[in-house]
N, C-alpha and C positions, 0 to 999 in steps of 0.2 A: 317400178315397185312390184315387189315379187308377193303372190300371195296364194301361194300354194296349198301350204298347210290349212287356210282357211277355207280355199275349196273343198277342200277333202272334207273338213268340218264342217261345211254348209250339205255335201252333199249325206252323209253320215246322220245329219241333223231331220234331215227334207222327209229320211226312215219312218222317223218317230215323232215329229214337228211339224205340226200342217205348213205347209211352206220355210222347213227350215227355224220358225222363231217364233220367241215365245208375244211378239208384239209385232203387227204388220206392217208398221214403214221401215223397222231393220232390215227386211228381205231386199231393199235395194230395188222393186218392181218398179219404183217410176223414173229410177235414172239409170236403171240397168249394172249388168259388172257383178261380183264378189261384193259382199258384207264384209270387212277384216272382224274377226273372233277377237277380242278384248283380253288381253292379257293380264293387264295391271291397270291402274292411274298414278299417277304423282304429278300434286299443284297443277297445271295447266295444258298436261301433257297425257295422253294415252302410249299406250304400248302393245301390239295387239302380237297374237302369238306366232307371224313370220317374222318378227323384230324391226319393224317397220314402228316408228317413231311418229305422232302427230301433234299437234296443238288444236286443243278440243277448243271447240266453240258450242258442242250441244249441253254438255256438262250434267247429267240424267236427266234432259231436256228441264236446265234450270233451278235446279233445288241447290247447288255446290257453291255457293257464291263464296265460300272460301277457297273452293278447288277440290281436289280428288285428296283423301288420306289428310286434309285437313289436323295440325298436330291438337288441337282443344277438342277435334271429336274422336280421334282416336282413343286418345288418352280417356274419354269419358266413358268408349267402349269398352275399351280396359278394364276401368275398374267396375263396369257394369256387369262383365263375365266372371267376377268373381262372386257374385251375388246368386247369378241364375237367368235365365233365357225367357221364363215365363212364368205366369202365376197364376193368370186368370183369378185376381184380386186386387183392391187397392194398393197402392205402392204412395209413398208420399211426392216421389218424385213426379208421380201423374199432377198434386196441385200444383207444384211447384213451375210446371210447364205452364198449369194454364193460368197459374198469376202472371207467369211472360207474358204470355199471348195478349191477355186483356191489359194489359202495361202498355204495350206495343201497339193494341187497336183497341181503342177506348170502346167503339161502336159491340166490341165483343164483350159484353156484361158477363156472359155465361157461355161455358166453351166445351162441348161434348169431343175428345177423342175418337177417332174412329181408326180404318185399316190403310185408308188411299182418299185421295184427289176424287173418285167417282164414286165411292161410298159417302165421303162428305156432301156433292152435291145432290143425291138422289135421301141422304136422311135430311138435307136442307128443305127439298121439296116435298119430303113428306111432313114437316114439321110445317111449314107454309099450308100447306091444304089443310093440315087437322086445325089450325089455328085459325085461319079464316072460315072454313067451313065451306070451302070455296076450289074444283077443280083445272079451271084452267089455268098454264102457264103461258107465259110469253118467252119466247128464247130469240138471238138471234142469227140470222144464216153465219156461217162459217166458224159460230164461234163453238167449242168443244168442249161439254161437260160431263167426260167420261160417256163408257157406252149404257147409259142408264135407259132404258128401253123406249121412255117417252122423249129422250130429249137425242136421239141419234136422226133426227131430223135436219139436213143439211148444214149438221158440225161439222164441216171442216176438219182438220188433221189426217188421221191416216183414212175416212173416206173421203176426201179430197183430192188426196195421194193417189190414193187406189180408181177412184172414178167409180167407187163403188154405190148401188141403191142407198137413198140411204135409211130406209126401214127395214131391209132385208129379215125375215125372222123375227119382227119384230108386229105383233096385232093390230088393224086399222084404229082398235078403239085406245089403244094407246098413242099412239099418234096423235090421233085426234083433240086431244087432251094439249097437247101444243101450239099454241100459234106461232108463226116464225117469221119473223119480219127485216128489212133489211137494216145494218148495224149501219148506226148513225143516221136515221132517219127520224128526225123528230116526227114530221109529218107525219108519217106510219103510224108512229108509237099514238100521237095524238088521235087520230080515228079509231084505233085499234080502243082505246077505252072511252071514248064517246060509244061506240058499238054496244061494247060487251064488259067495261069496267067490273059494274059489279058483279061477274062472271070470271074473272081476273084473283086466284090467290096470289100471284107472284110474278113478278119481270126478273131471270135469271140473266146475267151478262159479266162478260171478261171485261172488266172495265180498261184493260189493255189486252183486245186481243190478242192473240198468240199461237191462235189453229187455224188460221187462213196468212199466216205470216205473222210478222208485228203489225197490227193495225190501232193507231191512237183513237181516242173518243173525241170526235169533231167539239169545238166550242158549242155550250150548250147541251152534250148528246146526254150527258150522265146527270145533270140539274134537271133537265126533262123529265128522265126517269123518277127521279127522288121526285118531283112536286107530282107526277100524273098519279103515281103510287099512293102518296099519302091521301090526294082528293076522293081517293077510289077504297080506302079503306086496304089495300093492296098490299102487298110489302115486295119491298128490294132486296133483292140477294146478289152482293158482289160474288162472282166467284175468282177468289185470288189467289188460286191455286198456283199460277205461275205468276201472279205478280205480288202475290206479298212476303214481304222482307225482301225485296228484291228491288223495286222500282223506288223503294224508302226503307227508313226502320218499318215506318205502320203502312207500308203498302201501298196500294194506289189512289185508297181511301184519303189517305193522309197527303197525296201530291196533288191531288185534282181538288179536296175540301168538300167533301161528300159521306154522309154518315148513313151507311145501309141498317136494315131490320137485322139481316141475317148475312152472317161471311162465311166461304169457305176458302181453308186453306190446306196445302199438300204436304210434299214430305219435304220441304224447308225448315218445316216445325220438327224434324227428323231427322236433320241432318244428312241428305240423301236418302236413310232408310224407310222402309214404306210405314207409311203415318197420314196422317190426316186430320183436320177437326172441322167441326164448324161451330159457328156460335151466332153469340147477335143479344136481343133483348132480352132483361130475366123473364119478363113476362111471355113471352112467346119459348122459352127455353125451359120454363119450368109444367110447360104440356108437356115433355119429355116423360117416360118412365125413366123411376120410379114415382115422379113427383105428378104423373101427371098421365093422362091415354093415350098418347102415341107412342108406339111403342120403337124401337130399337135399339140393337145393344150389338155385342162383338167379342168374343172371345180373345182375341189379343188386343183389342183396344186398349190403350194406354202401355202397351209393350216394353216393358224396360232396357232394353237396348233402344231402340228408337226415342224414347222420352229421355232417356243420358244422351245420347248424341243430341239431339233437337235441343235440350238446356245447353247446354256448351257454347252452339252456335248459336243460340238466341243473346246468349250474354255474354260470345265476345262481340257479334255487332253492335250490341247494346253500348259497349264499353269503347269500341271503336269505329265511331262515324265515319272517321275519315276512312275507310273505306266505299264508303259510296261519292264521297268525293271523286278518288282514284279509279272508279270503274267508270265515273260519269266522264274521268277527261278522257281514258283509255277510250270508249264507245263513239266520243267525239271524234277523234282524231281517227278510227277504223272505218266512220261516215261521211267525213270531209273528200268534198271534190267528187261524186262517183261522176265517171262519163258518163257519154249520151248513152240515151237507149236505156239507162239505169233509173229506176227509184228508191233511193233508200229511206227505210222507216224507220225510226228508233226513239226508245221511252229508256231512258238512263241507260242499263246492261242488256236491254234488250234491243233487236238488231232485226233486220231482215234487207235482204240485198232483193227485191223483186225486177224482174227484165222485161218491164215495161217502160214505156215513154210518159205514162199518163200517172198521175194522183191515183194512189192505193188507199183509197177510205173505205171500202167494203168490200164483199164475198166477190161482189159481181166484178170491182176492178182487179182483185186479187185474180179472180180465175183466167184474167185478158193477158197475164204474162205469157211471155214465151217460154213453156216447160222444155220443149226439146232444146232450147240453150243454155238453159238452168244444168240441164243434165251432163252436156258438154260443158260448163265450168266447173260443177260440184268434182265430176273427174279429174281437171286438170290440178283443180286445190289439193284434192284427196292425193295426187300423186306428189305432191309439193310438201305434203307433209300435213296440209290445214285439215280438220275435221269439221266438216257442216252437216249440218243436219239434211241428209239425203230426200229431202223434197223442198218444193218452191212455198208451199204451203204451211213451212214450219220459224217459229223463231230463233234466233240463235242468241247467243249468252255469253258473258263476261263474267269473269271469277278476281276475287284479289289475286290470285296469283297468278295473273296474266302478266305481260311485263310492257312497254314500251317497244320491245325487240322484237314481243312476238307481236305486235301490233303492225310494227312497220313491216316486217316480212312477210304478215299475210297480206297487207296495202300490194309491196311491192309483184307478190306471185298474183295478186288479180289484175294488177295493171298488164302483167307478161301476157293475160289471157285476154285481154280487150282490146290490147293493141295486136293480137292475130287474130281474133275471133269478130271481124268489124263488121 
C-alpha cells in the first residue's frame, strides 16, 4: 500500500498542525506508520488521496450509522444551502429536531442544542451543579467525556492512546471537583456516596463505554447508579454521545431500561455534522437561561445544516428499524469464533477486538491488552484494505451500508493475521 502523497501531507501538515492533526489519535502515535489523508466517503468505504480504497469501521468515530454521503442526508443538506449556512436565530427546523429527540428518548423532556459531544457534557455538568446546589462529580476511569477540564481525569480515548498525564494544564481545584472510580464497580459507587452523597451533584457515565474500547455495564452496574442517585438527591447523567441512536432507536437508555435526569447526545443528532444536545427533566432544564440562572448559550447552536441533516437521519431510522436489525446480525457474525489470545466486546454496532486473554470489564482490564500486537494487526488490516480505529482503546462501528461481503473479508484478512502472528 503506497502512501506517498499522504506523507508529503502529514509532513506539510506537522508545519502548521501541532503533530500534523487537528485531533490526537489521527497522528497514528501509538501504532506508528502514515495517517492516509481522506479523500472522499461512499456508504461503507473511504478513499484516501493515494487512491487506496478501505472499508471504514471507525465511521467519524460512530455518528454514520447510515454510512458516508448517506442519500436522506445529503439531499436534506441540499436543500438546507439553499436557505443559508447560519443565522444565529431561531429556525423552526431547531423544534422540529428536538420533538425527534424527545420522541426517541422519553427520559429527554426538554432538549438544549449545543456545538459537539463535549460541549454537551460540560453544559450537563454545569446544569447538574446549578440544580443541586451541589459541586462534586463522580465520572468513571476510562470512560471519555470530552476534554472538559474537570472530567480529563483518566478518560480514556486519545489519553489512553497517548499515555498522556491525565490533568496536564489542567488546575488541582478542578480536578478535585471529581471523583473517579472504577466502571462497573458497584461496591465503589456504594461507598463513594455513603462517604460523601450529599456532596455528590451528579454520576456522569457512558453507559456503553466506548473510550477504553467497547466496554458493556456489568449486570446491575447502571440500576446501581439510577437507585444510589435518587437516595442521594443526586442526578444521573447518561452520556450517549456515542451510544444513542446507535445501540437502539432511544439508545442505551432504552436497551438496558434505565431512565437518567439528564442525557447527552453528539452529532448523530447531525448527521455526522458537528452538533450536540443535552437534555433530561423540565424541571432541571428550565434553570437554563433564559428561563432560569444558569447560564449558556452558543452562537451556532441549532445550526441549520446540521439540524437538516440530523432530521433526515433521525426519521429515516425512525421509519426503518430494520436497520438495527441488520447491523445487529452483521456485528454478530464480525464477533463470532475470535481465537485464542482474543477478547471481543460488543453492544449491537459497536465492536472492540481487545488482545487480551482475560474479561475486559474495565479501564484496568482494558489497559492489560497487548498494544504492541494491536499495532501489528491494526497495520496488517489497514494494508488489507480494513480501516480501524488506530488504537486498542477505541470502539469500532457498523453502518447500514456495510454489507455481508465486507463482513466476511474483514473476518477472513484477520484470520490471515492470527494464523502468522501466534
Amino acid at each position: 500500500m503506497k502512501l506517498a502523497r499522504s506523507q508529503s501531507l502529514l509532513e506539510r501538515a506537522e508545519r502548521y498542525i501541532p503533530g500534523g492533526v487537528n485531533s490526537p489519535v489521527r497522528a497514528f502515535r501509538s501504532v506508528g506508520g502514515t495517517p492516509p489523508f481522506i479523500a472522499r466517503g461512499a456508504g461503507a468505504r473511504l478513499f484516501d488521496v493515494d487512491g487506496n480504497e478501505y472499508i471504514d469501521y471507525v465511521l467519524s468515530w460512530g455518528p454514520l450509522i447510515l454510512g458516508h454521503r448517506a442519500a436522506p442526508v445529503a439531499e436534506a443538506l441540499r436543500e438546507a444551502l439553499e436557505c443559508g449556512t447560519s443565522f444565529g436565530a431561531p429556525t423552526e427546523r431547531e423544534i422540529e429536531l428536538a420533538e425527534a429527540i424527545t420522541l426517541a428518548v422519553p427520559s429527554m423532556q426538554m432538549v438544549r442544542l449545543v456545538n459537539s459531544g463535549t460541549e454537551a457534557t460540560m453544559s450537563a455538568i454545569r446544569a447538574a451543579r446549578g440544580f443541586t446546589g451541589r459541586d462534586l462529580i463522580v465520572k468513571f476511569e476510562g470512560c471519555y467525556h470530552g476534554h472538559v477540564d474537570s472530567l480529563l481525569v483518566k478518560a480514556g480515548s486519545g489519553i489512553a492512546t497517548l499515555g498522556l498525564p491525565d490533568t496536564a494544564g489542567v488546575p488541582a481545584a478542578f480536578a478535585n471537583t471529581t471523583i473517579t472510580l472504577p466502571y462497573n464497580s458497584i461496591g465503589a459507587v456504594q461507598e463513594t456516596f455513603r462517604d460523601l452523597g450529599r456532596r455528590i451533584a451528579a454520576v456522569i457515565v457512558e453507559p456503553v463505554a466506548g473510550n477504553m474500547g467497547c466496554v458493556p455495564p456489568s449486570a446491575g452496574f447502571l440500576e446501581c447508579l439510577r437507585e444510589v442517585t435518587s437516595a442521594h438527591a443526586s442526578l444521573l447523567i447518561l452520556d450517549e454521545v456515542m451510544t444513542g441512536f446507535r445501540v437502539s432507536y432511544g439508545g442505551a437508555q432504552e436497551l438496558y431500561g434505565i431512565e437518567p435526569d439528564l442525557t447527552t447526545l453528539g452529532k448523530v443528532i447531525g448527521g455526522g455534522l458537528p452538533v450536540g444536545a443535552y437534555g433530561g427533566r423540565a424541571d432541571i432544564m428550565l434553570k437554563m437561561a433564559p428561563t432560569g440562572p444558569i447560564y449558556q448559550a452558543g452562537t451556532l447552536s441549532g445550526n441549520p445544516l446540521a439540524v437538516a441533516a440530523g432530521l433526515a437521519m433521525l426519521r429515516h431510522l425512525r421509519a426503518h428499524p430494520e436497520v438495527y436489525t441488520r447491523m445487529e446480525q452483521m456485528g454478530a457474525r464480525l464477533a463470532a469464533n475470535p481465537p485464542a489470545g482474543i477478547t471481543v466486546n460488543r453492544v449491537g454496532s459497536m465492536f472492540t477486538f481487545f488482545f487480551s486473554e482475560e474479561p475486559v470489564t474495565d479501564y484496568a482490564s482494558a489497559k492489560r491488552s497487548d498494544t504492541a500486537r494491536f499495532g501489528r494487526f491494526f497495520h496488517h488490516m489497514l494494508e488489507r484494505g480494513i480501516y480501524l480505529a488506530p488504537s486498542q482503546f477505541e470502539a469500532g462501528f457498523l453502518s447500514s451500508a456495510h454489507t455481508l461481503e465486507d463482513i466476511d473479508r474483514t473476518v477472513a484478512a484477520a484470520r490471515e493475521f492470527f494464523e502468522k502472528d501466534r
